[in-house]
KOLTORKE-985463 format. One line per field, with one value per residue: residue number from 1; x, y, z of N, C-alpha, C, O in turn; residue in three letters. Coordinates in steps of 0.05 Angstrom, whole numbers, always signed. Layout:
BEGIN
num = NUM;... $
nu = X;... $
nv = Y;... $
nw = Z;... $
cau = X;... $
cav = Y;... $
caw = Z;... $
cu = X;... $
cv = Y;... $
cw = Z;... $
ou = X;... $
ov = Y;... $
ow = Z;... $
residu = ALA;... $
This chain:
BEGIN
num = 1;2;3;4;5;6;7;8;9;10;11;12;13;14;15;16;17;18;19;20;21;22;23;24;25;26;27;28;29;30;31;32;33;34;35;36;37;38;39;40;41;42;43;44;45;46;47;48;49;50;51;52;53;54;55;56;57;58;59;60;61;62;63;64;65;66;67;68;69;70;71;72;73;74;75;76;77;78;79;80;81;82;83;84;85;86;87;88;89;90;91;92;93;94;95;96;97;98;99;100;101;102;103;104;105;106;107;108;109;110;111;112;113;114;115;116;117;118;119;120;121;122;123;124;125;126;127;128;129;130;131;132;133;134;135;136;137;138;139;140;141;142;143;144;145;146;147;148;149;150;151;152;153;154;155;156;157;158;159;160;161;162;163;164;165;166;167;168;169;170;171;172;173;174;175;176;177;178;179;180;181;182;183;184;185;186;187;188;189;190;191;192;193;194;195;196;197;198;199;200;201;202;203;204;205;206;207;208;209;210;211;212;213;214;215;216;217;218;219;220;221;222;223;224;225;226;227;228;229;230;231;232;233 $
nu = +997;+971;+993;+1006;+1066;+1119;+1178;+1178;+1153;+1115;+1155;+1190;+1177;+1116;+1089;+1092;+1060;+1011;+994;+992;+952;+918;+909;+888;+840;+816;+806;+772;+736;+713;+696;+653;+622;+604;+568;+527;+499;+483;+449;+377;+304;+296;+349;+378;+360;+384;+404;+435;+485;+545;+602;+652;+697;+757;+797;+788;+828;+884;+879;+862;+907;+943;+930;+926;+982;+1007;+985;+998;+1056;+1053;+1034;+1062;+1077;+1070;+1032;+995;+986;+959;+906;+912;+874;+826;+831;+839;+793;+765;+785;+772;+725;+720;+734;+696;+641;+657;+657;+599;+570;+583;+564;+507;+489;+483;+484;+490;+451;+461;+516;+543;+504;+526;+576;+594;+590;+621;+682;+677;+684;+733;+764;+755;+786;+833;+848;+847;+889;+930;+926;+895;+850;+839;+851;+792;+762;+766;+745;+706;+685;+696;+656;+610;+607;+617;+580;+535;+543;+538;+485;+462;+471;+453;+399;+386;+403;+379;+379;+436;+468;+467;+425;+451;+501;+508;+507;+556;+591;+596;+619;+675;+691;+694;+737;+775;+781;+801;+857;+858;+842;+850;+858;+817;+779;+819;+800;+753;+755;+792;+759;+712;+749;+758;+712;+691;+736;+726;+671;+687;+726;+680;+642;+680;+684;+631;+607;+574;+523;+496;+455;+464;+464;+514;+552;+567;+596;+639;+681;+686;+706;+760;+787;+782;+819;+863;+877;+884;+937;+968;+968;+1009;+1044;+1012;+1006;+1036;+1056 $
nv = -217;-231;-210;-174;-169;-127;-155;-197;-220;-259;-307;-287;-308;-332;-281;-266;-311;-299;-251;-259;-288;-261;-227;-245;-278;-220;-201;-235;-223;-172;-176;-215;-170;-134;-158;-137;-171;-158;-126;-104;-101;-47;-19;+17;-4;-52;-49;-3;-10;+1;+0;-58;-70;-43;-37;-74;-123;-106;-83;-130;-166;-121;-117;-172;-195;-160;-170;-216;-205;-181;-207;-242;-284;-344;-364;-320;-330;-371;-339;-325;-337;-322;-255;-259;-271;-225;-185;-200;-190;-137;-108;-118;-99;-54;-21;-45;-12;+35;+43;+17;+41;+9;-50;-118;-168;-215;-225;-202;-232;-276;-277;-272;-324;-339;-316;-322;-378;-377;-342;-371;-416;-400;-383;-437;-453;-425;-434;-402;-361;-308;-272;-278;-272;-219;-206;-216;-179;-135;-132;-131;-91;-48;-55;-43;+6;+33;+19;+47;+97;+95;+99;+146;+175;+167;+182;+182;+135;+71;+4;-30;-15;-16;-73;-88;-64;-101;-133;-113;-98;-156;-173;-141;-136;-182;-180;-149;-99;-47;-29;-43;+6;+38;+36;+42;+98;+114;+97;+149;+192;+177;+184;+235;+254;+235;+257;+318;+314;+301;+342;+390;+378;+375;+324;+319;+346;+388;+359;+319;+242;+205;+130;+102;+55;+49;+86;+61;+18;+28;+44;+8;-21;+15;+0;-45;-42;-2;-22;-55;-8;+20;+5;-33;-102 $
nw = +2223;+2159;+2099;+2039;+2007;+1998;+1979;+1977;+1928;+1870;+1825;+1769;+1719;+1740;+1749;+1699;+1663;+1684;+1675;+1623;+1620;+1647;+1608;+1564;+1587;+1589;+1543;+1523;+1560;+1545;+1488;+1510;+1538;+1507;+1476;+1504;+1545;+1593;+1595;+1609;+1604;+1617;+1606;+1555;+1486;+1449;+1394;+1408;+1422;+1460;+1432;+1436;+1494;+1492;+1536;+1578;+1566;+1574;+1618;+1654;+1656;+1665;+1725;+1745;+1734;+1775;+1821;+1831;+1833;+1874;+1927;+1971;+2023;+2028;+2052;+2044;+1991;+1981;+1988;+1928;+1884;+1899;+1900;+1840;+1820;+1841;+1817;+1758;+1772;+1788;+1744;+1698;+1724;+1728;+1673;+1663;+1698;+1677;+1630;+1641;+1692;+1736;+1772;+1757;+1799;+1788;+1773;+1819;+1873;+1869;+1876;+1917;+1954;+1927;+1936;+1992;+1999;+1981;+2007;+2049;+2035;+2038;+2086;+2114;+2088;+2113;+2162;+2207;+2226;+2233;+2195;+2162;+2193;+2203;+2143;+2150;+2189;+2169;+2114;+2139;+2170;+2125;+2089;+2130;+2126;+2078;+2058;+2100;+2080;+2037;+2041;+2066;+2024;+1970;+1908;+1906;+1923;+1900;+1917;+1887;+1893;+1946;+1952;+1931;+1964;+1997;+1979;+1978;+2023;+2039;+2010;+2030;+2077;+2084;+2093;+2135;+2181;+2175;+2122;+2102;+2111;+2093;+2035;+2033;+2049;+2006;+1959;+1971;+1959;+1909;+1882;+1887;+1856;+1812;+1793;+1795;+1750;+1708;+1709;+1695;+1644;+1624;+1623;+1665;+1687;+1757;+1780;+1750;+1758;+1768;+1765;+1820;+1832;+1801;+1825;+1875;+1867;+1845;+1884;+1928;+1904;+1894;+1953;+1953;+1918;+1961;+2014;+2042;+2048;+2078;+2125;+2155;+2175 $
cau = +974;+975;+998;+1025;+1110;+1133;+1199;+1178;+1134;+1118;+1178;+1182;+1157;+1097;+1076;+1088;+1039;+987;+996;+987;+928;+897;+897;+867;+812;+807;+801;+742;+712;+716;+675;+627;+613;+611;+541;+506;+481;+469;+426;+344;+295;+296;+367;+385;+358;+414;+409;+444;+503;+576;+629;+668;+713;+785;+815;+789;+853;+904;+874;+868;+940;+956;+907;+937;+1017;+1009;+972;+1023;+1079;+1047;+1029;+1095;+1089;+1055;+988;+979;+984;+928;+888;+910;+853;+804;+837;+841;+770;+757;+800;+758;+702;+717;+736;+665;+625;+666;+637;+566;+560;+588;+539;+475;+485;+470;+513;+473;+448;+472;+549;+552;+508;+541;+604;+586;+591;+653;+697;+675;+694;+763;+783;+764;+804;+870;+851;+848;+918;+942;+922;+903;+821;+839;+839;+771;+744;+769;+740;+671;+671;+685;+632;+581;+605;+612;+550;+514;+546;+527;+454;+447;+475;+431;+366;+394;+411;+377;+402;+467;+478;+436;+423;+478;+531;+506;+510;+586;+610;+603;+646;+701;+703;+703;+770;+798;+785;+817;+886;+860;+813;+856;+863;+784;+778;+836;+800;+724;+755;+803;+735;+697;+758;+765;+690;+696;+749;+719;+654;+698;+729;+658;+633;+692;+685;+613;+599;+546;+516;+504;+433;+463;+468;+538;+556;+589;+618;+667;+704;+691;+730;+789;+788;+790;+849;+889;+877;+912;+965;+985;+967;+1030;+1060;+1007;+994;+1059;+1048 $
cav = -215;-242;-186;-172;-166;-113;-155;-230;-234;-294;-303;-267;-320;-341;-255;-260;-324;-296;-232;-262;-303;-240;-212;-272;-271;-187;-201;-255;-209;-152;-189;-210;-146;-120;-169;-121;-187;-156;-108;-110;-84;-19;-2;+18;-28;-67;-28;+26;-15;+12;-14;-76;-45;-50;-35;-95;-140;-98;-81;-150;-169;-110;-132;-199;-204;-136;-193;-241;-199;-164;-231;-249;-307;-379;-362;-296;-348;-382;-317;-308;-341;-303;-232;-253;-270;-200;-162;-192;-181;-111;-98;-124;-95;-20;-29;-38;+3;+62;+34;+28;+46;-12;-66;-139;-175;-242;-226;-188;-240;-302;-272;-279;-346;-358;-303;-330;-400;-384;-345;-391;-441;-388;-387;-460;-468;-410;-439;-377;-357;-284;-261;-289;-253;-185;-202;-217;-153;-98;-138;-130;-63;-27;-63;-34;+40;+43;+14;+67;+123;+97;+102;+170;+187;+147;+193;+180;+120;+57;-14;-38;+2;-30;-105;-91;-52;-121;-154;-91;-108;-179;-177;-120;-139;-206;-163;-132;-75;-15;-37;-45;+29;+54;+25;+66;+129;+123;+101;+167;+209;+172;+195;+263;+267;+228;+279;+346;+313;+305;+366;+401;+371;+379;+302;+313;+374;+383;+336;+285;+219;+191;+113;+102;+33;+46;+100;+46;-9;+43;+64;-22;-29;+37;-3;-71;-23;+13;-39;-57;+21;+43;-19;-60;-120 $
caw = +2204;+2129;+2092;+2022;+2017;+1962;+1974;+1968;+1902;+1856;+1812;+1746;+1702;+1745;+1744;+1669;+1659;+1698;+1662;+1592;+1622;+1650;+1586;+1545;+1596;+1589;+1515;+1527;+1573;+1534;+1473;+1522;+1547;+1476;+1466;+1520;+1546;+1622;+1598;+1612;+1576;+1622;+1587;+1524;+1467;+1444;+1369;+1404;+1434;+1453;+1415;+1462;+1503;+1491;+1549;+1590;+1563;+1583;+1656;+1672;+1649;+1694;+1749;+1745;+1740;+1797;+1837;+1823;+1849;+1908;+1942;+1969;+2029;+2024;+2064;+2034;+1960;+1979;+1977;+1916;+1863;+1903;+1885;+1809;+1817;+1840;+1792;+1739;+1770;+1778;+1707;+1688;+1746;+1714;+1654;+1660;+1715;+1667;+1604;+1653;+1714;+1747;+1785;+1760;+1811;+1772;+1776;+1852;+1888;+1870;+1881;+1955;+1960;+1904;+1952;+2015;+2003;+1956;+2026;+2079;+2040;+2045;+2122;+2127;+2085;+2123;+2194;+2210;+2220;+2240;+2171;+2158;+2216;+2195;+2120;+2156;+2196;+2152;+2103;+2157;+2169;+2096;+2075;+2130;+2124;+2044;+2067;+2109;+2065;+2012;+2054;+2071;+1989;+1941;+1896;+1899;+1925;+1902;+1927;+1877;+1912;+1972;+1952;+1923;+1986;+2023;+1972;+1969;+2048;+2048;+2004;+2035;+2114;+2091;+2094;+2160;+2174;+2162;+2096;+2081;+2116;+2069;+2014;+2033;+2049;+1976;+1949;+1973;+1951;+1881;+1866;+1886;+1835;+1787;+1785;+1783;+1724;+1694;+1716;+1681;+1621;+1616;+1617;+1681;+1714;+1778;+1775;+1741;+1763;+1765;+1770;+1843;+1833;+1797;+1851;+1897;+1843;+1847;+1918;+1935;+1885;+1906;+1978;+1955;+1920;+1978;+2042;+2060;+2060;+2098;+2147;+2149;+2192 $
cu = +984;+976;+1015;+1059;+1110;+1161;+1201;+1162;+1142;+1152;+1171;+1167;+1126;+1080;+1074;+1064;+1013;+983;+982;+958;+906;+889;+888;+844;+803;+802;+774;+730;+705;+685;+649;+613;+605;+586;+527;+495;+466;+453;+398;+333;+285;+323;+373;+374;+382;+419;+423;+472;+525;+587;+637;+694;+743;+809;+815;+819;+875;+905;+870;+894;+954;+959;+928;+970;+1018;+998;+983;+1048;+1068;+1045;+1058;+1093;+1063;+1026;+981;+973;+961;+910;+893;+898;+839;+801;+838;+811;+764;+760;+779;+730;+695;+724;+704;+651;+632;+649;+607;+565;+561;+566;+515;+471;+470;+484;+489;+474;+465;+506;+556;+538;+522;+574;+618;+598;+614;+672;+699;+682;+726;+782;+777;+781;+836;+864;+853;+886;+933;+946;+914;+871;+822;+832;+803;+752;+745;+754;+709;+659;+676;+680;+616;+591;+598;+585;+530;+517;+533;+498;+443;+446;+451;+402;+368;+386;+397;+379;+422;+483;+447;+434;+448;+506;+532;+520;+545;+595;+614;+621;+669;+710;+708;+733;+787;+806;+798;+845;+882;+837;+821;+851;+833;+778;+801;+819;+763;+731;+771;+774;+716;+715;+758;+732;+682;+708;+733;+696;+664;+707;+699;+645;+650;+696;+660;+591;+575;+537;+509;+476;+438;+464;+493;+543;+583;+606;+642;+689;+700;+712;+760;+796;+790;+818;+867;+890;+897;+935;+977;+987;+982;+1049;+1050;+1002;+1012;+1049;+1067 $
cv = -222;-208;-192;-167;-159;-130;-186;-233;-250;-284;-295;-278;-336;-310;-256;-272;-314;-262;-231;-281;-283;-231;-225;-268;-240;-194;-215;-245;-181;-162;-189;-192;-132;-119;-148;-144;-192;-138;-108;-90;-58;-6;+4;-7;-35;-61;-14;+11;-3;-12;-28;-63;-61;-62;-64;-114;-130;-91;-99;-158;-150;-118;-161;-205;-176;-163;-210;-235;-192;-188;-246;-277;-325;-383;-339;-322;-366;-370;-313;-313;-320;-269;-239;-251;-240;-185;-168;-186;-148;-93;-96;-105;-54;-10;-29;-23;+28;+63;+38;+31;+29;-31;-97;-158;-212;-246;-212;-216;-270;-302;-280;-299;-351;-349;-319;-358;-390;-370;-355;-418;-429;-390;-414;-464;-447;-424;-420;-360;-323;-259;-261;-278;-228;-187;-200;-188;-128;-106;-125;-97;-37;-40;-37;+3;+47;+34;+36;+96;+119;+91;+134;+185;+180;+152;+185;+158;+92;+22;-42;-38;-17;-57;-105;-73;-77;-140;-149;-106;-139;-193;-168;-127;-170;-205;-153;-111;-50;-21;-35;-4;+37;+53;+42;+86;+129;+125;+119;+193;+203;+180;+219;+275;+264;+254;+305;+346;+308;+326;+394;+402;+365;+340;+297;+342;+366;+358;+310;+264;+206;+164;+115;+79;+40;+71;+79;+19;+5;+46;+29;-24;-10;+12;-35;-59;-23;-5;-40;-30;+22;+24;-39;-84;-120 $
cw = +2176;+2109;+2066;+2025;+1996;+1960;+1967;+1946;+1888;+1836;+1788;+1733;+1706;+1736;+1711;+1656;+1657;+1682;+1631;+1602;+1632;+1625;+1570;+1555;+1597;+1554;+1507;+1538;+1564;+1510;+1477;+1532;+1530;+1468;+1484;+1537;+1584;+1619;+1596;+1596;+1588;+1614;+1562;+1503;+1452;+1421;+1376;+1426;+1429;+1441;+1436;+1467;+1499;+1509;+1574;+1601;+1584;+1617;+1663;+1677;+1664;+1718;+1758;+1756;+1767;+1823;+1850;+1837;+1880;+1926;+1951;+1994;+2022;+2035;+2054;+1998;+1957;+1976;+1940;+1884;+1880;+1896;+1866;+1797;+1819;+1823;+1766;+1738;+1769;+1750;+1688;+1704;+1732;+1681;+1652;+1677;+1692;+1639;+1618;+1673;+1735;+1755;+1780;+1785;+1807;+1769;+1809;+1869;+1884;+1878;+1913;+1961;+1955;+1924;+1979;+2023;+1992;+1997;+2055;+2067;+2050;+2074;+2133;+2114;+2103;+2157;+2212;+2208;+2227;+2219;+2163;+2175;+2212;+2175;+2136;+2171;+2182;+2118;+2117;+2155;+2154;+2088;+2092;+2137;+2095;+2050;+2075;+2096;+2041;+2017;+2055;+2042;+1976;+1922;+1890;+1909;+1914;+1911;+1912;+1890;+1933;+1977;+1942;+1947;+2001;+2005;+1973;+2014;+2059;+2033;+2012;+2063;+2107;+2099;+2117;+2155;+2165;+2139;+2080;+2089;+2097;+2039;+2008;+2037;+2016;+1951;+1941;+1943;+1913;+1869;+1866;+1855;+1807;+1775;+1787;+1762;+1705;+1689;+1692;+1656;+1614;+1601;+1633;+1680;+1741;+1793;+1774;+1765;+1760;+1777;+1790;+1840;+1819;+1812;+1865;+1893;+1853;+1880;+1919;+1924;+1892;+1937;+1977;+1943;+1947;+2008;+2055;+2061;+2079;+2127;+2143;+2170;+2220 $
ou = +1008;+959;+1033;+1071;+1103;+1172;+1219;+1155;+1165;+1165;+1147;+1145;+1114;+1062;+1054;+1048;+997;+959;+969;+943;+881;+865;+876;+826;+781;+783;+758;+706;+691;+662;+630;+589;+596;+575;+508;+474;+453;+440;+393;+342;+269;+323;+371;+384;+398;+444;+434;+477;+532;+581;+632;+709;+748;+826;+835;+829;+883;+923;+873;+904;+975;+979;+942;+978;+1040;+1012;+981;+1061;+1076;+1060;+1072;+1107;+1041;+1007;+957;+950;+949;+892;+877;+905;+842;+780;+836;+803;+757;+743;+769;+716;+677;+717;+695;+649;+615;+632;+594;+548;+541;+555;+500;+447;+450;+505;+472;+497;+476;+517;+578;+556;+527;+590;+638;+619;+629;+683;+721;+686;+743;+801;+789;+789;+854;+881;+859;+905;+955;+967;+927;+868;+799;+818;+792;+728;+726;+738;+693;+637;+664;+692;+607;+581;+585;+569;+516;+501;+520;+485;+423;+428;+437;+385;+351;+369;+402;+383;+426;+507;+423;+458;+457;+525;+551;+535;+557;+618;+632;+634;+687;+729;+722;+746;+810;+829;+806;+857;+903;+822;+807;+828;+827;+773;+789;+825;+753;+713;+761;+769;+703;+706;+759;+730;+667;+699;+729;+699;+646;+703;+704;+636;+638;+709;+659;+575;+557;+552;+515;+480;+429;+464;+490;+542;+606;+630;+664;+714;+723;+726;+777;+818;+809;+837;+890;+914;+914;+956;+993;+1006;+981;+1069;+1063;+995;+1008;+1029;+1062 $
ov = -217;-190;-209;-162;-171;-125;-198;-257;-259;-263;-294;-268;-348;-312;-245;-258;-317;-254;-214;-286;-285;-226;-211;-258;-236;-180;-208;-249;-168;-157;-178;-197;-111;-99;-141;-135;-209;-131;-115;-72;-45;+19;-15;-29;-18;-64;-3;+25;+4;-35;-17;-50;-85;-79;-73;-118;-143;-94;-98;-157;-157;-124;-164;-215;-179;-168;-218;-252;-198;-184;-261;-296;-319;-398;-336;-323;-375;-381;-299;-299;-297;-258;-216;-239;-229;-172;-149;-180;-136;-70;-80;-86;-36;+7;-13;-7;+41;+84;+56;+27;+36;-31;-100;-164;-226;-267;-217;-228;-282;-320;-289;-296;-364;-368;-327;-364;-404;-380;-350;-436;-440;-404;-417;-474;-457;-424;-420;-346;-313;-239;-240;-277;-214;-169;-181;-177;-107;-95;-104;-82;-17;-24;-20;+19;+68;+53;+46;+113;+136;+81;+147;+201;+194;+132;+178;+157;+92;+17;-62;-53;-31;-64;-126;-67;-79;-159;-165;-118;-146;-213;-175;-127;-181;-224;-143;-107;-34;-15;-30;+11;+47;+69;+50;+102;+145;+143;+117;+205;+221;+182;+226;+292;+279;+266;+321;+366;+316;+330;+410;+420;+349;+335;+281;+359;+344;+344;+290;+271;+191;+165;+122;+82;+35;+70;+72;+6;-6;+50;+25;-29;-19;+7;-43;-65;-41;-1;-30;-30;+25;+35;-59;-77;-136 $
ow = +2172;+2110;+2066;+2046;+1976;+1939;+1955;+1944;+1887;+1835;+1782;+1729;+1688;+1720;+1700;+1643;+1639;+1683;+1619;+1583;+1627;+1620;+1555;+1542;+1607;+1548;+1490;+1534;+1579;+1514;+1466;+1535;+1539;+1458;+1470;+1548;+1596;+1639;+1572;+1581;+1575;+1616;+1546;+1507;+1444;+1418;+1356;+1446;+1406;+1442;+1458;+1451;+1502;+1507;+1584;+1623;+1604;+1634;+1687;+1699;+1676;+1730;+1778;+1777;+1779;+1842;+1873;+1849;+1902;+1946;+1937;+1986;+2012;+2029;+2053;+1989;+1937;+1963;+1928;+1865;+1871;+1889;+1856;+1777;+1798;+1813;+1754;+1719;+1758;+1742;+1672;+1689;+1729;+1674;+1639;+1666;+1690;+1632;+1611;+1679;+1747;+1742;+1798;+1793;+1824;+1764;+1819;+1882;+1905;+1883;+1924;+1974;+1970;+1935;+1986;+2046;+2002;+2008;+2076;+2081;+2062;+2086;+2156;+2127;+2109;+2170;+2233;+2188;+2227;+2221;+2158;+2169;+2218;+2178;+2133;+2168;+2184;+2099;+2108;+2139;+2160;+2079;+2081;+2148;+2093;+2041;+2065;+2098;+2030;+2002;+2043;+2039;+1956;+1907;+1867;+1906;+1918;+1909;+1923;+1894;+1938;+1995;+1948;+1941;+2017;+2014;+1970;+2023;+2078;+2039;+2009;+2072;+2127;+2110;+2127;+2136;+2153;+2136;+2057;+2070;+2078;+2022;+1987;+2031;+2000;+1935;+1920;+1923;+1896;+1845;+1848;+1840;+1789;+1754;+1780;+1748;+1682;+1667;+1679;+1644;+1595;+1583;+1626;+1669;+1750;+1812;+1785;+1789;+1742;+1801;+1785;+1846;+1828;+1808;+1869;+1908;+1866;+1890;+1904;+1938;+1896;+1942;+1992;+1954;+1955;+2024;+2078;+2076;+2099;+2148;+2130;+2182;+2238 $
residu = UNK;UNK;UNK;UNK;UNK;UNK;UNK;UNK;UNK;UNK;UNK;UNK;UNK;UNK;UNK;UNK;UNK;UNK;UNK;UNK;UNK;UNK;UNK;UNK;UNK;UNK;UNK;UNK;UNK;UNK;UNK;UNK;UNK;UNK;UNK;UNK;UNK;UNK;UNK;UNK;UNK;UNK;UNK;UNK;UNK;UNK;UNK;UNK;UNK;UNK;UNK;UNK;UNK;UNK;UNK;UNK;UNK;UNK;UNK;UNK;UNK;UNK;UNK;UNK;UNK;UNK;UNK;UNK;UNK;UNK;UNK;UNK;UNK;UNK;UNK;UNK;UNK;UNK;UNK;UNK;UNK;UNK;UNK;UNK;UNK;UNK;UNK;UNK;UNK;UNK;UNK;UNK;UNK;UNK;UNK;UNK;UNK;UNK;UNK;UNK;UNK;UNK;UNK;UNK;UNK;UNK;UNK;UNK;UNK;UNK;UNK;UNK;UNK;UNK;UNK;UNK;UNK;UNK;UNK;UNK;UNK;UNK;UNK;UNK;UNK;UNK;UNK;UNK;UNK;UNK;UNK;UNK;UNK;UNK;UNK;UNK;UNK;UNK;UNK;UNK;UNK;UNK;UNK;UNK;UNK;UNK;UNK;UNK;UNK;UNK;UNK;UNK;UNK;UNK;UNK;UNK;UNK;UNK;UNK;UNK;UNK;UNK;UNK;UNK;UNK;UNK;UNK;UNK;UNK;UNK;UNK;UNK;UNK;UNK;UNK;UNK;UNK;UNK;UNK;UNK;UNK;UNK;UNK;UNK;UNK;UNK;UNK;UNK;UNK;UNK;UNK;UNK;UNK;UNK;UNK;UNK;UNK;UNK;UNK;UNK;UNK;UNK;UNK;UNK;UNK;UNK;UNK;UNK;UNK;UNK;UNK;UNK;UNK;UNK;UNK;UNK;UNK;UNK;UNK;UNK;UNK;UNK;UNK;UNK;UNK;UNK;UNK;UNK;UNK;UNK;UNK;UNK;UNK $
């Protein structure tokens, strides 16, 4: 199976590049996020905008050269625009969700397509369609477990969640399926936490409403962290 290598990653000064290029584009996407310019006219009027967020830069530039190393042989390297795509999509996608609670339809479904071609080309340079079949079934799968929880919830889960669970599994099942299952149960647990720390600090009550994507951003990214501990090949 195509699998990250903690012991073969890119060489230092390719992780460095891609490092200083994450964070150019975390600095550009930061800006843009700054204008408000995904927000409708059921959120906030743009008079009452947050400040552009800082931290973008530095979490892609993380995101990025971490990317850079973890990817260690020659068919996993073909995957590996399609993870940078993600990373910055999940930097963005963290962000507005936490501003309006809302995952735009205009950056999740196009993503569909960009993902779904960037890794059937690593399966074609790979030779190798096995991956590509795992990414497609635990898509189909997490899509249609958060569907059903959020017919179940609507509360607490909402049709946003839904449309980004099938992109968290079509990057994660590209690594295999434990790996997309590591990546929805870290998901559940990273929002648990996240709302005891709100709770404790008097940011929700127990009513509120709390934005799920972003436990499910973390809970994906703990899952390409840890992949190859918990699921060696």
């Amino acid at each position: 199976m195509l699998t990250f290598s903690a012991g073969a990653g890119a060489p230092a000064w390719v992780v460095a590049a891609l490092a200083v290029l994450g964070g150019v584009l975390g600095v550009v996407t930061g800006r843009a996020l700054g204008t408000g310019g995904y927000r409708v006219e059921a959120d906030e009027p743009a008079s009452i905008l947050p400040r552009a967020p800082w931290w973008p830069a530095p979490a892609l530039a993380l995101l990025w050269g971490f990317l850079a190393w973890r990817i260690g042989d020659l068919a996993a390297w073909a995957a590996l625009p399609a993870y940078l795509f993600f990373a910055w999509l999940a930097v963005s996608l963290v962000w507005i969700d936490v501003d309006v609670h809302r995952l735009p339809d205009g950056l999740v479904l196009p993503a569909y397509p960009a993902l779904l071609v960037l890794l059937a080309c690593a399966s074609v340079g790979a030779g190798d369609w096995r991956p590509m079949r795992d990414a497609l079934l635990a898509m189909a799968g997490l899509y249609v477990l958060y569907f059903l929880m959020a017919l179940a919830s609507p509360a607490s889960l909402g049709f946003g969640d839904v449309k980004l669970s099938g992109l968290i599994g079509l990057v994660l099942g590209w690594l295999g399926l434990g790996t997309a299952l590591l990546g929805l149960l870290a998901g559940f647990v990273a929002g648990g936490l996240i709302a005891i720390v709100m709770l404790v600090a008097q940011r929700a009550g127990l009513r509120s409403h709390i934005a799920f994507g972003p436990a499910m951003i973390i809970g994906a990214l703990l899952a390409l962290a840890f992949e190859y501990q918990l699921f060696p090949a």
